[in-house]
C-alpha positions in Angstrom: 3.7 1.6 -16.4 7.3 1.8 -16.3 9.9 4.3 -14.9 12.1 6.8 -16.9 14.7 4.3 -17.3 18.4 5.1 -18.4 21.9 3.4 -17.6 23.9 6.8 -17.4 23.1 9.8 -15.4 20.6 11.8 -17.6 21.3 15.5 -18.5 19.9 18.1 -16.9 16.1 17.7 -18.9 14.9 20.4 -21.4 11.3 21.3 -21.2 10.7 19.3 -24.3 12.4 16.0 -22.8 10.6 16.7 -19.2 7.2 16.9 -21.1 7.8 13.5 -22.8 9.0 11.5 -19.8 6.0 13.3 -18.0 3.5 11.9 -20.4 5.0 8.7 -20.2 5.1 8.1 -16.4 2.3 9.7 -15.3 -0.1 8.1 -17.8 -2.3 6.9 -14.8 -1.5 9.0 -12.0 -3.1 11.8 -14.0 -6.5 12.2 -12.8 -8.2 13.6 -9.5 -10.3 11.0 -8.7 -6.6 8.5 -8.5 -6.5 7.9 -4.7 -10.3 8.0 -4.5 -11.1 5.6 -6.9 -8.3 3.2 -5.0 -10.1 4.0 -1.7 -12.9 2.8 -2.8 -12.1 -0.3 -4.5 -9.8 -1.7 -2.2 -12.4 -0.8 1.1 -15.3 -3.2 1.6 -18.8 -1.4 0.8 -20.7 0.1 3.9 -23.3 -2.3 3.7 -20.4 -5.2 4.4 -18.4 -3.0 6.9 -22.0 -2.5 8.9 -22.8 -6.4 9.0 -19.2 -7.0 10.1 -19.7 -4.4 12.7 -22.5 -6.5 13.8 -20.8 -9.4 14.4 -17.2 -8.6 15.2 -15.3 -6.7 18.7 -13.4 -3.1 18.7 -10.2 -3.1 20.0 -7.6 -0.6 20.3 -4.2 -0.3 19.4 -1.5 1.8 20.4 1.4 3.4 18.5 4.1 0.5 17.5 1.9 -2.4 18.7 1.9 -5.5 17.1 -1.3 -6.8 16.1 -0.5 -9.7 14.3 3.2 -11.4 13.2 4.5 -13.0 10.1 3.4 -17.1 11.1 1.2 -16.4 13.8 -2.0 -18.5 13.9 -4.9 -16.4 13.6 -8.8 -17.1 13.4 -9.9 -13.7 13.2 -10.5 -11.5 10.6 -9.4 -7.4 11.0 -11.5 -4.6 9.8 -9.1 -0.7 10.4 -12.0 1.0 11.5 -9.5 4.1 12.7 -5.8 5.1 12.2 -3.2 3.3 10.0 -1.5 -0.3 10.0 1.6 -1.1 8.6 2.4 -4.4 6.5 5.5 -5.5 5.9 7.9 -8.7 6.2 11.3 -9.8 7.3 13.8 -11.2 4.7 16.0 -13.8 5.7 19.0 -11.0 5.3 16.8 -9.7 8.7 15.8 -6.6 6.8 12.5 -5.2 6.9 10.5 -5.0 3.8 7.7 -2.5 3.6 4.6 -3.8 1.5 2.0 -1.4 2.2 -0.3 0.2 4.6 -3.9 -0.8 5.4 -6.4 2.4 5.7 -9.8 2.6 7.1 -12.4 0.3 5.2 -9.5 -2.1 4.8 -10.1 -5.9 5.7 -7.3 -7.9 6.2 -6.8 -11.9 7.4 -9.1 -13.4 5.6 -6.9 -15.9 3.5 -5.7 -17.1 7.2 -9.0 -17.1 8.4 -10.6 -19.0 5.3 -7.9 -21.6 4.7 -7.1 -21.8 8.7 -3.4 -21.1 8.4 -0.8 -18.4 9.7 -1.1 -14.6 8.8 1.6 -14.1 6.3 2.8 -10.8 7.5 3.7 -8.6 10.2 0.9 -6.0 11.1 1.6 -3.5 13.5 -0.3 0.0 14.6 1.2 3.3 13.0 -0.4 5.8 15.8 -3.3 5.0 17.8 -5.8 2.8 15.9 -9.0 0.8 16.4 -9.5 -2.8 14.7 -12.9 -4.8 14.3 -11.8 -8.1 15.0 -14.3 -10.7 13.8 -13.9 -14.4 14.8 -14.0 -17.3 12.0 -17.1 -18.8 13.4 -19.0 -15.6 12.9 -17.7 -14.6 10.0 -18.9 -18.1 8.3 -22.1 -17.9 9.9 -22.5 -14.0 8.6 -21.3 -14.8 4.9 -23.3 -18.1 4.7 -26.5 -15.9 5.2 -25.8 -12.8 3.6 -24.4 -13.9 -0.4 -24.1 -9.9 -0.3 -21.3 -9.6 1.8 -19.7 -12.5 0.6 -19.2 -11.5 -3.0 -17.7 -8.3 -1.2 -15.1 -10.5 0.3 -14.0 -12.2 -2.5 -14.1 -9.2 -4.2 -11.4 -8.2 -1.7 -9.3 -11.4 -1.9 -9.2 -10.8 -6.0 -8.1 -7.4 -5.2 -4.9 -8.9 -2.7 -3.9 -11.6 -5.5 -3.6 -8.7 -7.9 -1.4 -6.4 -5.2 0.3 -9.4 -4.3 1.3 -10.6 -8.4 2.3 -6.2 -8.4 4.3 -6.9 -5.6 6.4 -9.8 -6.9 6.7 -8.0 -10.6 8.3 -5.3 -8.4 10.9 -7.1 -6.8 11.9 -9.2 -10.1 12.6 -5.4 -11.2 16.8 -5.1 -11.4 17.5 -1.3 -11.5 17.3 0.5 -8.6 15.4 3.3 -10.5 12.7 0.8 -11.4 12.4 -0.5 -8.4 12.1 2.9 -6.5 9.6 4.0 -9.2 7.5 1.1 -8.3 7.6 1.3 -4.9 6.2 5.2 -5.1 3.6 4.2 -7.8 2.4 1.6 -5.0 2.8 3.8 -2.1 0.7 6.7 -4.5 -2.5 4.2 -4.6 -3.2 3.7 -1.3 -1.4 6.4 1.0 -1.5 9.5 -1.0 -3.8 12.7 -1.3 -4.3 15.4 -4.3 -2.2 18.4 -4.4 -3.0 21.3 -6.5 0.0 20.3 -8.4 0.0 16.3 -8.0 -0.3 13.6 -5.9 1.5 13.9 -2.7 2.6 10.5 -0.3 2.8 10.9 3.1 5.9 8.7 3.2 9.7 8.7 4.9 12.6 7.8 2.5 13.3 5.2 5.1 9.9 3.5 4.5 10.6 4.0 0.9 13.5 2.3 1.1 12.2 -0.8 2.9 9.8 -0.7 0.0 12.2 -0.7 -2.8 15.0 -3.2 -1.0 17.8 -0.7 -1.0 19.6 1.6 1.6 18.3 4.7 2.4 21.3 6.6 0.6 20.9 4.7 -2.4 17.3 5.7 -2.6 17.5 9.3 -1.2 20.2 9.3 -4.6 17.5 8.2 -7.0 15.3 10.7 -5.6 17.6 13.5 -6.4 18.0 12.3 -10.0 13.9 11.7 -10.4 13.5 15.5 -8.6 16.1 16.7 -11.3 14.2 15.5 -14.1 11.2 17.5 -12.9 9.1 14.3 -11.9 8.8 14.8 -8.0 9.3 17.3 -5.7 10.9 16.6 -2.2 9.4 17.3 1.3 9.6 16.7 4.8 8.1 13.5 5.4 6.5 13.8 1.9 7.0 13.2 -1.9 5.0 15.2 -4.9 4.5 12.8 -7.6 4.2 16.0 -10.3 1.3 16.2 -12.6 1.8 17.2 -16.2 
């Protein structure tokens, strides 16, 4: 789904236009069961999350620790049993690039684990968190007796491969508008909750901008211009993607 797209500053929309461009963007955004239905695709099912349990430690995490960085070696996989993580990487530039956040349900390592190689990003706590951490030995032995949970777990590396392929269509994007379009439409699927009048992200146009590559200004610009045409509305901490 593509962004309202234009080369020159768009005039100020008429009802008619805003309806059309509505239409047009919000194509998949408009339906209540949106961020549900993402919950509960991208989470494992409770029957895996309960044998991982089984095998696997709790650990806690406080605000701005790191629990895992971009090329560390890792043998354990990490279910978010409690608060919020946030994924991101370093360009070479030194710039921090947001990719997204991991919720409760959320598994994450298990590329690293099952190939044996480095964790690819940097994971650190966003508040006060708790992590199942299950060792590569376990998690073998667990998946080599229960077909169940495996299937789940591939069914959760397909879903990565898909993000990851959304990811890189993102930043091949060249307009800043696109770019900041796709960056909410990401941000919507997996840190988001219904309003009466939309879909709101918990998100700070700093993070958004980590998300979309560009400066903060640049961004909080293109956020003026998407609130003008009547597709957001603007908060503290917070963005309304507008339903039709």
């Amino acid at each position: 789904m593509a962004p309202p797209s234009s080369s020159k500053p768009a005039p100020k929309p008429t009802a008619k236009r805003q309806m059309a461009k509505r239409h047009a963007v919000f194509k998949a955004l408009d339906a209540d069961v949106f961020t549900q239905a993402w919950a509960e695709n991208s989470a494992l099912t409770t029957r895996s999350a309960q044998a991982l349990q089984s095998v696997g430690v709790v650990r806690p995490w406080r605000d701005g620790q790191v629990v895992l960085s971009r090329g560390q070696p890792t043998s354990t996989a990490l279910l978010l049993m409690k608060g919020r993580l946030r994924v991101s990487v370093t360009t070479p530039e030194g710039e921090e690039q947001l990719l997204r956040w991991m919720l409760p349900g959320e598994i994450s390592g298990l590329s690293s684990v099952f190939a044996e190689t480095t964790y690819p990003a940097d994971l650190v706590s966003v508040g006060p968190s708790q992590v199942l951490h299950i060792e590569r030995t376990r998690l073998i032995d667990l998946i080599s007796r229960d077909p169940v949970v495996a299937v789940d777990l591939l069914r959760i590396l397909g879903l990565r491969i898909n993000q990851l392929f959304d990811t890189l269509a993102d930043q091949g994007m060249h307009s800043l508008e696109q770019r900041v379009w796709a960056a909410l439409e990401r941000i919507a699927k997996f840190n988001s909750v219904k309003v009466p009048d939309g879909v709101m992200l918990r998100v700070s146009q700093t993070d958004l901008a980590q998300a979309a590559s560009a400066s903060r200004q640049r961004v909080n610009q293109q956020l003026r211009h998407f609130q003008d045409q009547g597709l957001i509305r603007l908060g503290y901490r917070n963005i309304v993607l507008l339903r039709q």
